[in-house]
C-alpha positions in Angstrom: 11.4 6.9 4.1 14.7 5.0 3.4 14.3 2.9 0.3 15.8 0.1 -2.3 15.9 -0.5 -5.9 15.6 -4.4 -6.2 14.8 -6.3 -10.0 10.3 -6.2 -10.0 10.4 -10.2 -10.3 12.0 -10.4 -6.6 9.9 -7.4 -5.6 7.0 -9.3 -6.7 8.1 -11.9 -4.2 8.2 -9.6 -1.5 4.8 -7.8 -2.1 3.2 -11.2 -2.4 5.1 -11.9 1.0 6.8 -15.5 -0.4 10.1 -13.7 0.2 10.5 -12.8 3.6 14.3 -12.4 3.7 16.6 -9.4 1.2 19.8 -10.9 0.5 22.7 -8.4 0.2 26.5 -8.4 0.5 26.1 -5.8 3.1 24.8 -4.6 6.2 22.7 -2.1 8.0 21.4 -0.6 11.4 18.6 0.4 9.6 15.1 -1.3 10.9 11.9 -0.3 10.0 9.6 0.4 7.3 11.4 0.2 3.5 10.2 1.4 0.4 11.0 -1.6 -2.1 11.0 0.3 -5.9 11.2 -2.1 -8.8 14.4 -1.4 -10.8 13.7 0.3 -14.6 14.5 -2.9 -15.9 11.7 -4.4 -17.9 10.8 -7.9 -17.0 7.6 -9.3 -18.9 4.4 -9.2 -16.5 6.1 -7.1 -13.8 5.9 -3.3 -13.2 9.4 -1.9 -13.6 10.1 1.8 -12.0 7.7 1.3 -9.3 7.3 1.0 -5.6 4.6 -1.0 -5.1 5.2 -1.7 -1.3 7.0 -1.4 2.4 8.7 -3.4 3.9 9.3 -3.8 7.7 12.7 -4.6 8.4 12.6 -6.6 11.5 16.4 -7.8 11.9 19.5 -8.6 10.0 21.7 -12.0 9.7 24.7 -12.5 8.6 25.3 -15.6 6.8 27.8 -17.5 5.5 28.3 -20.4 2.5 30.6 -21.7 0.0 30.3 -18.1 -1.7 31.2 -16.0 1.2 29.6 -14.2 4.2 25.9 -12.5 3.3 23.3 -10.4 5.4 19.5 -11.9 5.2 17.1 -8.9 5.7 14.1 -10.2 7.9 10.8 -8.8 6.5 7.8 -8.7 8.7 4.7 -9.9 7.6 2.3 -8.1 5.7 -0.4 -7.8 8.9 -1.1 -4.6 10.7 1.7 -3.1 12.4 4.2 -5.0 9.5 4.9 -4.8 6.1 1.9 -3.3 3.6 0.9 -2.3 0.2 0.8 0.8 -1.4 -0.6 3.2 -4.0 2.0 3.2 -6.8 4.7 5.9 -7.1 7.1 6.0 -9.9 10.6 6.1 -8.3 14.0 6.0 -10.0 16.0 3.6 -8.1 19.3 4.3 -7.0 22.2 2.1 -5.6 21.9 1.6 -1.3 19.5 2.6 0.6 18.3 5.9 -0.3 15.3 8.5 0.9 12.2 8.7 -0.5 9.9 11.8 0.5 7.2 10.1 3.2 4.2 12.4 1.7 4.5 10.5 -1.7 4.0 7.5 0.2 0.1 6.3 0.8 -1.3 3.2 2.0 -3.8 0.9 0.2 -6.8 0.8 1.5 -6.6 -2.9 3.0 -4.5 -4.8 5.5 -5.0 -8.4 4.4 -3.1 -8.9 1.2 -4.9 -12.1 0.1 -8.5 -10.6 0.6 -10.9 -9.9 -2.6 -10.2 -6.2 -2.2 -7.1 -6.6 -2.3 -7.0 -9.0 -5.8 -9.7 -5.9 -7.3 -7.2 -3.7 -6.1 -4.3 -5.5 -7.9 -6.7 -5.8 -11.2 -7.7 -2.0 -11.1 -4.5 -0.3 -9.7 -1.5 -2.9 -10.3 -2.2 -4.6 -13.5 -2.5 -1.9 -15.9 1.3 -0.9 -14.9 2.8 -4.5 -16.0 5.2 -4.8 -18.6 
């Protein structure tokens, strides 16, 4: 599975599904699933050198402002059939996209991301990983 290294507090964002767009300077014709791994660097109550989730890419925008032109990365919700949480699996990130071997990769054992099982799941599974 293609992947990207991003910092765990934007990560976070993503897994928690408040950010639903990836900035970057660049582009891709990449769409589909993406492993997000949380960069090594250690950010207090975060999990650094994890991927803790995939996300659908469902389009890319480019944008422009006062900086310069940017690409927004559409993430799909995390529903069935979109974006979705999964076991952890330590990954050393790497600059791009880059591959990630698909049998590391297993779902969690939920689909809706704001049930109770998936708040245990975070307490028994997530938490003990946090920095």
């Amino acid at each position: 599975m293609k992947a990207l290294s991003i910092r765990s507090d934007y990560a976070a964002d993503i897994m928690n599904g408040t950010k639903t767009e990836e900035y970057r300077s660049w582009s891709t014709k990449y769409r589909g699933d993406l492993l997000i791994c949380n960069t090594a660097k250690k950010i207090r109550g975060f999990v650094p050198g994890y991927a803790l989730c995939v996300a659908k890419i469902v389009g890319i925008e480019q944008r422009q402002d006062q900086g310069g032109s940017y690409y927004a990365w559409k993430i799909a919700p995390f529903a069935k059939n979109g974006s979705y949480w999964i076991k952890p699996i330590k990954v050393k990130g790497q600059l791009r996209l880059f591959n990630v071997d698909d049998h590391l990769i297993e779902r969690a054992p939920f689909t809706n991301i704001h049930s109770k099982a998936a708040m245990e799941w975070i307490n028994k599974v997530i938490a003990p990983l946090r920095y």
